[in-house]
C-alpha positions in Angstrom: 0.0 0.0 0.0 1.6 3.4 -1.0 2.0 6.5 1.5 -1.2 8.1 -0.4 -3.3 5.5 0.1 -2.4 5.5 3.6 -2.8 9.1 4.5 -6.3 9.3 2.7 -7.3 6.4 5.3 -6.9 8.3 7.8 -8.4 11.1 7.2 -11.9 11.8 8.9 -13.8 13.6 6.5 -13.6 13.6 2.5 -11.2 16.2 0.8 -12.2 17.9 -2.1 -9.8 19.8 -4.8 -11.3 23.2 -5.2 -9.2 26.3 -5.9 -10.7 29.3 -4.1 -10.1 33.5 -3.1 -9.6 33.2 1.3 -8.0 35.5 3.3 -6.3 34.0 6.6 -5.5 36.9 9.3 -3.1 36.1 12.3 -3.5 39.0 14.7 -5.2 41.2 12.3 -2.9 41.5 10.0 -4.3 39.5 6.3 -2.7 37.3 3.8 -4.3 36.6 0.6 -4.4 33.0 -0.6 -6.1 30.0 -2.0 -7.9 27.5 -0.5 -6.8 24.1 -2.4 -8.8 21.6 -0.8 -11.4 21.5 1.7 -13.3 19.2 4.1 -15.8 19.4 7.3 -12.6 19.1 9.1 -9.7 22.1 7.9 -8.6 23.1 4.4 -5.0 23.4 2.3 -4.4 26.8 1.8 -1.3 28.0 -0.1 1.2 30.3 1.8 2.5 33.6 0.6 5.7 34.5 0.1 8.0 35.0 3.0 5.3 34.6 5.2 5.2 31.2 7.3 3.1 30.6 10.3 4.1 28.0 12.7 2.2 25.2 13.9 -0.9 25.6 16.2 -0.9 29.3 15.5 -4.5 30.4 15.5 -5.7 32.0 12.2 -8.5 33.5 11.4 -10.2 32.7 7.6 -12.4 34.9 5.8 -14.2 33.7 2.6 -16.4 36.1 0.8 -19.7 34.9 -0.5 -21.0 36.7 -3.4 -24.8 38.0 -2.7 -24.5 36.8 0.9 -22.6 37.5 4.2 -18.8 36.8 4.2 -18.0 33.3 6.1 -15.2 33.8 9.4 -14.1 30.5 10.6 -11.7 30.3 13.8 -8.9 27.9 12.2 -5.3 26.7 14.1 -2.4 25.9 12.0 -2.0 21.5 11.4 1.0 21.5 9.6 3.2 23.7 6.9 4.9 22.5 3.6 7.1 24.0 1.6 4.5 26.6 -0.4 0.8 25.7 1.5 -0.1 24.7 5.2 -2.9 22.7 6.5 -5.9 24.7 8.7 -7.7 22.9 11.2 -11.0 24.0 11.8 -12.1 24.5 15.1 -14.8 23.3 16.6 -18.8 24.1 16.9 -19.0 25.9 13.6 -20.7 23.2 11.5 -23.3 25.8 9.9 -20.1 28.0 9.4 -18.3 25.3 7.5 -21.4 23.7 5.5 -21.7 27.4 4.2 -18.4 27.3 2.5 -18.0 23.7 1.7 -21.1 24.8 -0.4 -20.1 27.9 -1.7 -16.7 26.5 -2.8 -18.7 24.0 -4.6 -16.9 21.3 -2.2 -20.7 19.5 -2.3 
């Protein structure tokens, strides 16, 4: 069995590849990204440049919704790669979350 195969087993929730406009804000100063893939659970979210948050720093992620509020989520940092980092999302915001897993087109 090959590394992928094995991370993707242990995930909790199902990842899907979408490729959208977020803002992530660590002590109210913004970065401008991507979200790359999403779940009930976090999102990948590429990094800027020269900018690299370490892990468990708490981030704030704002997704505007066209025609409807903008969508805040309370997020911690899992992990960080190279050029993207993994957000956790933290918990009791299930309405929060369903809100941009739809509006991401996630489902």
């Amino acid at each position: 069995m090959d590394t992928a195969t094995v991370a993707s087993d242990q995930r909790r929730h199902a990842r899907f590849n979408v490729l959208c406009a977020v803002l992530v804000a660590p002590n109210g100063h913004s970065h401008e990204g991507y979200i790359l893939d999403l779940s009930q659970g976090g999102a990948r979210v590429d990094l800027v440049p020269g900018w690299t948050p370490a892990n468990g720093t708490q981030l704030k992620m704002f997704f505007d919704v066209p025609d409807s509020d903008a969508i805040t989520l309370e997020t911690h940092v899992a992990w960080v790669a190279v050029d993207h980092m993994g957000l956790r999302f933290d918990e009791s915001q299930d309405a929060e979350i369903g809100r941009l897993l739809e509006a991401a087109g996630a489902v």
